[in-house]
C-alpha positions, 0 to 999 in steps of 0.5 A, a space after each residue: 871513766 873518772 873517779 870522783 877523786 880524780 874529778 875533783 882534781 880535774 875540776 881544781 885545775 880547771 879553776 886554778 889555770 891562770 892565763 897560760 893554763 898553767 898551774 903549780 902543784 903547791 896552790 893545787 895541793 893547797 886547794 884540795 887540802 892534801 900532801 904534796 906527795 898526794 898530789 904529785 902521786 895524782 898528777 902522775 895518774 892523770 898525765 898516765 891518762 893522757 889528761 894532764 902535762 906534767 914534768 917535774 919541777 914545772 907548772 902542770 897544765 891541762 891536754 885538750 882531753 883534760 880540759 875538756 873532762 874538767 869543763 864538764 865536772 864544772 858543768 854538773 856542778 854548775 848546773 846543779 847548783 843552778 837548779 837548786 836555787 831556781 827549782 828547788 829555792 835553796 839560797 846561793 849560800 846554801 847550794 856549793 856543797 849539796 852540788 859537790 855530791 851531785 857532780 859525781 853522777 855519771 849519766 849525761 842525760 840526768 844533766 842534760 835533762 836538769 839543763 833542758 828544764 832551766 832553759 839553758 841557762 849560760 851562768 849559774 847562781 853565782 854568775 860563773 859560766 856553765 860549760 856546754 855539753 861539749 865542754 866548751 864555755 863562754 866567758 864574760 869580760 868583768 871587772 873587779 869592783 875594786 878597779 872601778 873608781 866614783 861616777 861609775 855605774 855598773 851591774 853586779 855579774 858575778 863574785 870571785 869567791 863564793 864562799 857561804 860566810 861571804 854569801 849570806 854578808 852580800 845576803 844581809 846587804 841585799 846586794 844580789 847579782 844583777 843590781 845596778 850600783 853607783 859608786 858614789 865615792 872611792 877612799 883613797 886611803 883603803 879602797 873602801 867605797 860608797 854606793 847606792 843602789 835600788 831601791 833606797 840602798 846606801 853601803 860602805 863596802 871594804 876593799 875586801 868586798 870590792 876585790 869579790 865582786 865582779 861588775 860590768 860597766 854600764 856607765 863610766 863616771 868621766 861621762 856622767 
């Protein structure tokens, strides 16, 4: 069974694989704010494990039993985090790192009992994909904001970034998942963009903004 550190660990190369699963060990030492020497002293564990491929001097990755562990680190943060905002009331901004406490405990029935409460819930509060008790996950096809261009209409799904301070800047905007946006004009100049939104809702959202906000398309401006 795995120590809360080593879970935190399976858990940061659970986000940072890109496309092929592969990860460098700077961006993961990066990540979990330790020394290089650290996190190569931690990899070696996990690959003595069997839960990570590790050779010197190449990208890391994760073996079938390490993504599998790793999803479900994810899942009791996720689920967690789900629950605190609809069962409890806490605000998205408020819930990452009551979950990253929570996600240590080690009974499966305790969250899959927190699971069975909600219904089942697919994503969590912040519109990322919960892992099933198998680990396995269902991602969704978003888009960035930003990729979108003036006429599109889209739903806000979820964020890239989920950090409080960027949290409680959507909070005071009123822009919650689920919304629907139009965007009404895009500046060529530096990505910002005009939208509007229900009820009466009109804003400038930089480039910075677009770039964290994931969105599905529900209208494509060249058919308006």
């Amino acid at each position: 069974m795995a120590s809360s550190t080593e879970e935190n660990y399976l858990k940061a190369l659970f986000l940072l694989a890109d496309d092929k699963g592969e990860i460098a060990i700077s961006d993961l030492s990066s990540l979990l704010q330790v020394s290089m020497p650290t996190a190569h002293s931690m990899v070696k564990n996990l690959n003595d494990q069997g839960l990570v491929n590790y050779e010197k001097y190449k990208p890391l990755s994760l073996t079938t039993k390490g993504k599998k562990e790793a999803a479900l680190v994810v899942r009791k943060h996720r689920l967690t985090e789900m629950y605190l905002v609809e069962k409890m009331g806490f605000g998205w901004e408020m819930v990452h790192e009551i979950a990253e406490q929570v996600e240590h405990i080690k009974s499966s029935i305790f969250f899959d009992r927190m699971d069975e409460l909600m219904g089942h819930p697919m994503i969590d509060p912040h519109g990322s994909p919960i892992p099933d008790k198998n680990g396995k996950i269902n991602s969704r096809a978003y888009q960035k904001l930003s990729g979108c261009k003036s006429g599109d209409v889209v739903k806000f799904s979820a964020i890239t970034h989920s950090s409080d301070d960027f949290l409680r800047y959507l909070n005071s905007k009123d822009l919650s998942l689920g919304l629907t946006l139009t965007i009404l004009s895009v500046e060529p100049f530096d990505g910002n963009m005009a939208v509007s939104y229900s009820p009466d809702h009109q804003e400038i959202l930089s480039s910075i903004v677009c770039e964290k906000m994931l969105v599905e398309k529900v209208l494509a401006g060249k058919d308006r």
